[in-house]
N, C-alpha and C positions, 0 to 999 in steps of 0.2 A: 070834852074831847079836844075843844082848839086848844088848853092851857094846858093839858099832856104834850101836844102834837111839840111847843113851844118850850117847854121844861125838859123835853127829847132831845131837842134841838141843842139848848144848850146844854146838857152833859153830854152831849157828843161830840161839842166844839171844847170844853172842859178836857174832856180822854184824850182829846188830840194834842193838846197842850201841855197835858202832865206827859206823855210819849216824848213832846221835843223836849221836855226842860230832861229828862230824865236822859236824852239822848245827846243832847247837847250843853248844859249846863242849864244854868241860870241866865235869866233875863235882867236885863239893869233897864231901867225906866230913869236916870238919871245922872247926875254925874258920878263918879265912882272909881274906881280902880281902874286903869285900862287894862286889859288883858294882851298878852305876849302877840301876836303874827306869826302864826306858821308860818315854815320855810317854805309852802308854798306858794303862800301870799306875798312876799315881800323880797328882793330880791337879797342872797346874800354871796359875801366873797370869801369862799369856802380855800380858795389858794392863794398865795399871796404870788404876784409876779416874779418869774424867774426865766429866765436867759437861754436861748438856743442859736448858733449859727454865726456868733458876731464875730466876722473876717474883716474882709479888706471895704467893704463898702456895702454891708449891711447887714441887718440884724435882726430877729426874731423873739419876737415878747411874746409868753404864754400868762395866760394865770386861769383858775377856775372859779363857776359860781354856780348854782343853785339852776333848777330847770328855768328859771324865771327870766333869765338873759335872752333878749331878743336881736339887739345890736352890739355892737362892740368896736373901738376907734383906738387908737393910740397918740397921742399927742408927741411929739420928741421936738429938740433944740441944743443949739450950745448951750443957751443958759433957760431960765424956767421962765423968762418973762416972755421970749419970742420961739413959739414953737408950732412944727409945721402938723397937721393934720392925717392920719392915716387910716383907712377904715380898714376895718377886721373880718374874721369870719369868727362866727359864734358855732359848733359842732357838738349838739347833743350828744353824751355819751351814757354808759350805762349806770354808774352812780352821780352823776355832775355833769357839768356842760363845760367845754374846753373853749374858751375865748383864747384868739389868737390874732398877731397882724406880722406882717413882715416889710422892716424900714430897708427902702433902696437909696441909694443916690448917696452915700455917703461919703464922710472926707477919711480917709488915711488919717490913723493919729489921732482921733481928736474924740474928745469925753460929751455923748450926749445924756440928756437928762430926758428921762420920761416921765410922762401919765398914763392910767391906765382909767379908760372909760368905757362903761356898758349902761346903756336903757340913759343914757344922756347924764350917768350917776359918775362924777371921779371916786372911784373903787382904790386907787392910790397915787402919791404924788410926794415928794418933797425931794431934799438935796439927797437924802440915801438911796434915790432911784435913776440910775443912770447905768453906762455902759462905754467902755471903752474899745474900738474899732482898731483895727492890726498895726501895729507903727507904719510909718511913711515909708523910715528906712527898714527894707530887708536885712539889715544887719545891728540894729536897733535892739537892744535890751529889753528883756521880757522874764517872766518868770510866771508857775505855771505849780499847781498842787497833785499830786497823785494819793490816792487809797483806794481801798478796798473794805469789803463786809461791813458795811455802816449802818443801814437801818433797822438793828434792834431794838426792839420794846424796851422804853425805859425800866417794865416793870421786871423783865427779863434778865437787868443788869444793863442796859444799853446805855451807850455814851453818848450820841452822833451830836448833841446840842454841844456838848463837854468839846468836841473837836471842831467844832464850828465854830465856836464862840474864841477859841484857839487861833485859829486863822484870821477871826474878822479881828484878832487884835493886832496881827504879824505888823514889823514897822512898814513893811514894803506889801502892797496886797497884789497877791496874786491874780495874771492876768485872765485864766483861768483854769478849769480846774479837769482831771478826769480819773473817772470809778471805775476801779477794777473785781465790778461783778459783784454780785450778792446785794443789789443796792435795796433791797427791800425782805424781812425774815417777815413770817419764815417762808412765806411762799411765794415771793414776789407779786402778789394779785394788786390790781387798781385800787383797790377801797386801803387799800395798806400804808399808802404811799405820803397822803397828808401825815399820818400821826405819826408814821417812824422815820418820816423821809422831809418831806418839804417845811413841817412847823419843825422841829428842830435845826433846820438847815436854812433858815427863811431870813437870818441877818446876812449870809453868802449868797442867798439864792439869789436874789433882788439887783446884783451889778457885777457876780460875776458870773462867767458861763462855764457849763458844766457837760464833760460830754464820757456816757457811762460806758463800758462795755457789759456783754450779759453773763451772769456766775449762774452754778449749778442749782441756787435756791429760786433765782430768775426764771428758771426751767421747770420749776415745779408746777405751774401752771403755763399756760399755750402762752409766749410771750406777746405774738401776733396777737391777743386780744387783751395783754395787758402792758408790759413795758413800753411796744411803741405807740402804747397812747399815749405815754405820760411825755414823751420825748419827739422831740423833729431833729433829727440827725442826718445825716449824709448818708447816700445810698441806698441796700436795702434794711440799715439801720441792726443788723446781727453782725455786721464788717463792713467798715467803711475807713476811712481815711483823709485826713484835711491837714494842710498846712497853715507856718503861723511865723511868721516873721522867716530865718534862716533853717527852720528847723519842720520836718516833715513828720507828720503822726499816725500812725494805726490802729484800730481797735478790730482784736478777732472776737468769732464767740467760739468759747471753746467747749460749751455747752457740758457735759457729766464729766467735759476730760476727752472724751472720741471725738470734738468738732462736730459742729450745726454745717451740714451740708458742707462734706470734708473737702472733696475732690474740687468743687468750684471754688470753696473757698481757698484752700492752697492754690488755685491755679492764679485766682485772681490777686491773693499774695504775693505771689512770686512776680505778675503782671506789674503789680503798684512798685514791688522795687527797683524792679529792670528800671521802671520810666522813673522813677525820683531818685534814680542813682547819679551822683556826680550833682546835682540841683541843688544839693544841703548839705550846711552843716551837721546836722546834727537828726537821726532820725529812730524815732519809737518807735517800739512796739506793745500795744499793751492788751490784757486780757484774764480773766479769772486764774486758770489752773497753772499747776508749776511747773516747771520740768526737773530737774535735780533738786532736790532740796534735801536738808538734815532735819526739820524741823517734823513734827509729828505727820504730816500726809505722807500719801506715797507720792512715787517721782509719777509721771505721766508719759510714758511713751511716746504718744503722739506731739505732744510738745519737745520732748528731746529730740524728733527724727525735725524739726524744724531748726535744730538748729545749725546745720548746716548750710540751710537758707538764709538763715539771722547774720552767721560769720560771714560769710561769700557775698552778700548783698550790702553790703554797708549801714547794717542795724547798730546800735550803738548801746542801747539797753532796752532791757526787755522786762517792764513791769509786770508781776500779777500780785494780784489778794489768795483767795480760799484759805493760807493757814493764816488763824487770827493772833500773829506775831508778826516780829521783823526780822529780816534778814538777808543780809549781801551776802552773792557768792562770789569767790573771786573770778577775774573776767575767763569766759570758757571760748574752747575754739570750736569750728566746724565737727572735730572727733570727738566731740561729748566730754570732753576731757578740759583742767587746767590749764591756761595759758602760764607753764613758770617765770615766763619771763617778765610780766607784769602783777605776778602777786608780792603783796607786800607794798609795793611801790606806796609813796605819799602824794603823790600827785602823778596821775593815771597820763601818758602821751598819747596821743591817738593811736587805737586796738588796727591793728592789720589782721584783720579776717579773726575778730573777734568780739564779743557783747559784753556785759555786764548785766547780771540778773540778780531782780531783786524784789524780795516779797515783800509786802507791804500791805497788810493784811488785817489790820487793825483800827480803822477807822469807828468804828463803832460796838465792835466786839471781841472780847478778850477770850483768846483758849483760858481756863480755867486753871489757875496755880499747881488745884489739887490733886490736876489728872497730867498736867506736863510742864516743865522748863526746858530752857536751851540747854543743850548739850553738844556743842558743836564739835567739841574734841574727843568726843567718845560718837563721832557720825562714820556710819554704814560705809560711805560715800569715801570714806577719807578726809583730807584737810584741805575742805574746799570752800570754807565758809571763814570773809574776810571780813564780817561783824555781827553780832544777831544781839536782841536785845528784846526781850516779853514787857511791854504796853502798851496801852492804847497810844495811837500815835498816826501822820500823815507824814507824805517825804513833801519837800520845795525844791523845784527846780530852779535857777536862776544862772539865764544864758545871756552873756555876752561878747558875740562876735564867736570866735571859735573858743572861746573859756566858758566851763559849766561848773557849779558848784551845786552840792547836792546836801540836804542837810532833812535828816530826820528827828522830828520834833514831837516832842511827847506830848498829846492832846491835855491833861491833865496839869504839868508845873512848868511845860516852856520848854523845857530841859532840849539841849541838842543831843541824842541818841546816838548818833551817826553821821558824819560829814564824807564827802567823798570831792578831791580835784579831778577836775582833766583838762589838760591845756592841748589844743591842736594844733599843730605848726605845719601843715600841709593846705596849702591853698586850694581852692577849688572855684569854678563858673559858678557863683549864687544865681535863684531863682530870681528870674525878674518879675515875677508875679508879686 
């Protein structure tokens, strides 16, 4: 009976053994292979650092990791040997954890260099992470990227590396950069965003900053629980507005085409102009949907009745993405109509109560050859269309003083698409901010 009770004993401690290997693998009793660390064993850096907020004197480093982040610090300096200390906030989210810090006390002008450190681990560092802060001078030379519809699945056809890697070659790097809408297919959701959005965008992410507006695929899921996770922007981040040297910026949402909260939003439009009127050279507007176009959408209503606002308020151009082509129209006035007196023109004088619009729609996704091309002289609209070109492609802006040059560049061979002059000969009180 005792030598049962003991031979019981042990095929009972036997079953329970065969249960763990069976349930967790194999046991090693010595040296051997090592096996991999789950992600949530071991801390990892699921984003690569990228840019929000960098003005006149300070700046905003994001990046993401794994639930495992418990701290999070940022290192910055002029150069990489002496650099000052800042601590972050680490903010669980629902696929990843968003590590973040924001640097104050900066100088005007000047190129800092960062590190990025969480759980006491530098997660990244070297000469290609850095950031440059607003020139000194308000009338200082700058230049500055725009598209739209970028983040398609490579498997889909998607370019966004193809236009990125585009940019990061440009002889002059842009100071930053802004998206008009669709920045993520097909539905703009968080889990989306690494693989179609930030790893093919992650040699521009990293030094320069990026500031989106939201397109109608953005809307496909509740943005409030996913785009403005991905972003820290100005305001309440669906419309907002920030300056940048001579030149004053906007981003609307124009949400299916009807506007995200219309009435406040035009009110507060119309608010941002009055006060930045007369302050600037030069000021944008930018946003997903069209208003006039020849290119396969419809026109949008609610964007053409702004633009009376656009002409009367001293808007100067008015970017959006949704058709995934390109194309300038030539500049329109407050009557929805042609300005004749500046089309054609080879270098554009300053627009008296008039824009210039222009799609720009192709940063990562191309309308499809087999279902449409440009056909501008055979447009609904008449002959209002002063250049259009079908490929993937970004425009550069590059301002200085009251001279802008405008050049859209084919993501693919380089190629210039499209240039546009404008020279201003009318003085104005610059911002002293």
């Amino acid at each position: 009976m005792k030598l049962f009770c003991k031979e019981g004993f042990a095929f009972r401690i036997w079953s329970l053994m065969l249960v763990l290997v069976l349930a967790f693998g194999t046991f090693s009793c010595g040296p051997g292979r090592k096996g991999r660390a789950s992600a949530s064993d071991t801390l990892e850096l699921l984003r690569e650092p990228y840019l929000q907020a960098v003005f006149s004197d300070s700046a905003s480093v994001l990046w993401k990791t794994n639930a495992k982040a418990e701290t999070c610090k940022v290192l910055f300096g002029l150069d990489t040997a002496t650099m000052t200390e800042v601590d972050g906030i680490v903010e669980p989210q629902e696929y990843n954890t968003l590590n973040y810090a924001t640097l104050k006390g900066l100088e005007r002008g000047k190129r800092y260099y960062y590190k990025i450190i969480t759980n006491g681990k530098v997660l990244a560092s070297g000469e290609d992470y850095y950031f440059k802060t607003e020139p000194a001078d308000s009338i200082a030379d700058f230049s500055f990227y725009a598209m739209g519809d970028i983040g398609e699945p490579a498997d889909e056809g998607g370019f966004p590396a193809v236009t990125a890697n585009r940019i990061n070659i440009l002889e002059r790097r842009p100071d930053f950069g802004i998206g008009l809408g669709d920045i993520v297919y097909p539905d703009g959701e968080s889990h989306g965003y690494d693989e179609h959005f930030f790893k093919p965008l992650a040699p521009i992410m990293k030094n320069i900053p990026f500031y989106p507006a939201l397109g109608n695929h953005d809307w496909h899921v509740n943005p409030d629980r996913n785009f403005t996770k991905e972003w820290q922007l100005p305001g309440n981040e669906h419309y907002y507005s920030f300056d940048y040297g001579n030149a004053h910026f906007i981003a609307l949402d124009s949400r299916e085409g009807e506007f995200f909260d219309r009435d406040n939003q035009v009110a507060w439009l119309k608010n941002d102009l009055a006060e930045a009127k007369g302050k600037y050279d030069w000021v944008f507007v930018y946003l997903h949907h069209n208003g006039r176009t020849c290119t396969y959408k419809d026109d949008y209503p609610h964007v053409i009745k702004l633009y009376e606002v656009f002409a009367t308020q001293g808007v100067d151009f008015v970017l959006n993405g949704h058709a995934h082509t390109y194309e300038r129209l030539k500049p329109y006035g407050a009557d929805g109509k042609v300005l004749a007196d500046y089309a054609g023109l080879e270098i554009l004088p300053e627009i008296k109560e008039g824009f210039v619009s222009i799609t720009t729609g192709a940063g990562g996704k191309l309308k499809s050859v087999k279902k449409w091309s440009p056909d501008p002289e055979n447009c609904d609209e008449g002959d209002i269309v002063a250049k259009a070109a079908h490929e993937g492609h970004f425009t550069v802006f590059e301002i200085k003083g009251k001279s802008l040059r405008m050049k859209a560049i084919s993501s693919s061979t380089g190629e210039v698409l499209d240039s546009l002059r404008m020279e201003k000969l009318t003085s104005i009180t610059m911002n002293s901010n």
